[in-house]
N, C-alpha and C positions, 0 to 999 in steps of 0.2 A: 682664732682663725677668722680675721675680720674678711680679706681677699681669697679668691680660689681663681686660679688661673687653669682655662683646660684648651689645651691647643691639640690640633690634628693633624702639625704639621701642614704639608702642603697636599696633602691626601685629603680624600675624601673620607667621613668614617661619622654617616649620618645616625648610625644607632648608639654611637656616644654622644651626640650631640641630644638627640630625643633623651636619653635613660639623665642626662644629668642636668635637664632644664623640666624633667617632671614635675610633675608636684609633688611625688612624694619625697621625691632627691632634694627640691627646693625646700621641703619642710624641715629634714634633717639637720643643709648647708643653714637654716636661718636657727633651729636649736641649738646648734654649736658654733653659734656667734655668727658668719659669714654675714658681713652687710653687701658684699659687691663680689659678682661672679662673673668674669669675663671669659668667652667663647670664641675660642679663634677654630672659624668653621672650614678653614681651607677651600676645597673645591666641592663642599656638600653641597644637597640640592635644599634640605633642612636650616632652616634660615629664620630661629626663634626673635620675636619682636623685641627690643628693648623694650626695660620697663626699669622704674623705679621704686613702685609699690607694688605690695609688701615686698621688704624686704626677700631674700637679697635682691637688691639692683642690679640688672641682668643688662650687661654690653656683649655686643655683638659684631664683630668682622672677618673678613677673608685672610689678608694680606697684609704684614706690614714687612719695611724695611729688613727689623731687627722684633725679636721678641726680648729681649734684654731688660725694656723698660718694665714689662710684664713680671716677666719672672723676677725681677726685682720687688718690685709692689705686693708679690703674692705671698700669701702664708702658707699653700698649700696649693701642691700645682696637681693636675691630674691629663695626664698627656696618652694619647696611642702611643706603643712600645717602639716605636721609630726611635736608631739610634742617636741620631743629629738630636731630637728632642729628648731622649733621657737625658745623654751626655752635656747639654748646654743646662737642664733643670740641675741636674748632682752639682757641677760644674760651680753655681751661684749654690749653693748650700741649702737646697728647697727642700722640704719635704715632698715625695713624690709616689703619687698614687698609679699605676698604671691599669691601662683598662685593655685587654687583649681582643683585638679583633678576631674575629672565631671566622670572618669570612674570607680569608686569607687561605690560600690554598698552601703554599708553599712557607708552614709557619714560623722561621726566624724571629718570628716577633718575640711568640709565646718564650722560647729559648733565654732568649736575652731576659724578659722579664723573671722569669726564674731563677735564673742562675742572680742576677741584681738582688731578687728577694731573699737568695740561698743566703749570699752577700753581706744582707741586711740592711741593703741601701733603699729598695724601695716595699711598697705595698702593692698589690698586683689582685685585680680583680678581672670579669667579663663583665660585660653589659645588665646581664641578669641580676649580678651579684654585688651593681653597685652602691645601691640603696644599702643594702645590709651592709657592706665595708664601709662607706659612710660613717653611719652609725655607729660601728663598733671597733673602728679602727684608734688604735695610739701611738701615735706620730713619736712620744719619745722614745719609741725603741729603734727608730730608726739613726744606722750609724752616718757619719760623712762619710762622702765618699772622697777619697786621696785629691787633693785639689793639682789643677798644674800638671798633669798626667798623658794628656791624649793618645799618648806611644800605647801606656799599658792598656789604657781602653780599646784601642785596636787589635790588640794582640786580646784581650780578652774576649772583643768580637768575633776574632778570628777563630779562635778556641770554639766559641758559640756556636759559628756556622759552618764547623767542619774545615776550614781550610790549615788547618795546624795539623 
């Protein structure tokens, strides 16, 4: 698990940004190999410094283009439950951590991450809980998800948030 990619989409969701540039988070990502951890902080106000020592080497931005070249690079992505970013992580065949925002009032998130983990596509934690899933998590039980799909994933959204 050399790369960990963790996007927030284009949301804000500064208490995933703080719990996985900790130090204890850091300690974990650099005992299970992680040399480079990139942070796509979207619209947080939390805006950790790059660094390159110790390991991992920690980048840091808002916005790009396209996250495509990311999730390519990454060995393990860990994304907020937004469905544009599970579906483009599954999509490239990533391993995919999800971290549930709890400050969400109206929780669609948590939904979709469950039913995904029911699935066996992804890993699904909160903020509190992501140091320990770090740790103890193994990525080969995670299955692919159907590639080439978007229809069924909508209709599986759909199912998620009541509209079916």
């Amino acid at each position: 698990m050399k790369s960990v990619f963790v996007t927030v989409g284009t949301t804000s969701f500064d208490e995933l940004i703080a719990a996985v540039s900790s130090p204890p988070a850091m300690r974990v990502l650099q005992s299970r190999g992680c040399e480079r951890l990139v942070l796509q902080i979207g619209r947080g106000a939390l805006e950790p410094a790059p660094r390159r020592d110790p390991a991992p080497a920690l980048d840091v931005f808002r916005f790009k283009e396209s996250l495509a070249e990311e999730l390519r690079r990454a060995d393990l992505v860990i994304s907020h439950a937004g469905a544009g970013s599970c579906l483009e992580t599954l999509e490239e065949g990533k391993p995919l951590l999800v971290v549930i925002n709890e400050k969400l009032m109206d929780n669609h998130q948590l939904e979709l991450a469950k039913q995904l983990h029911r699935d066996g596509h992804v890993l699904y934690c909160n903020c509190s809980t992501l140091v320990e899933t770090l740790q103890s998590m193994d990525l080969s039980t995670l299955k692919p998800f159907p590639p080439g799909q978007p229809e069924k994933f909508a209709l599986f959204l759909d199912k998620v948030v009541g509209f079916e």
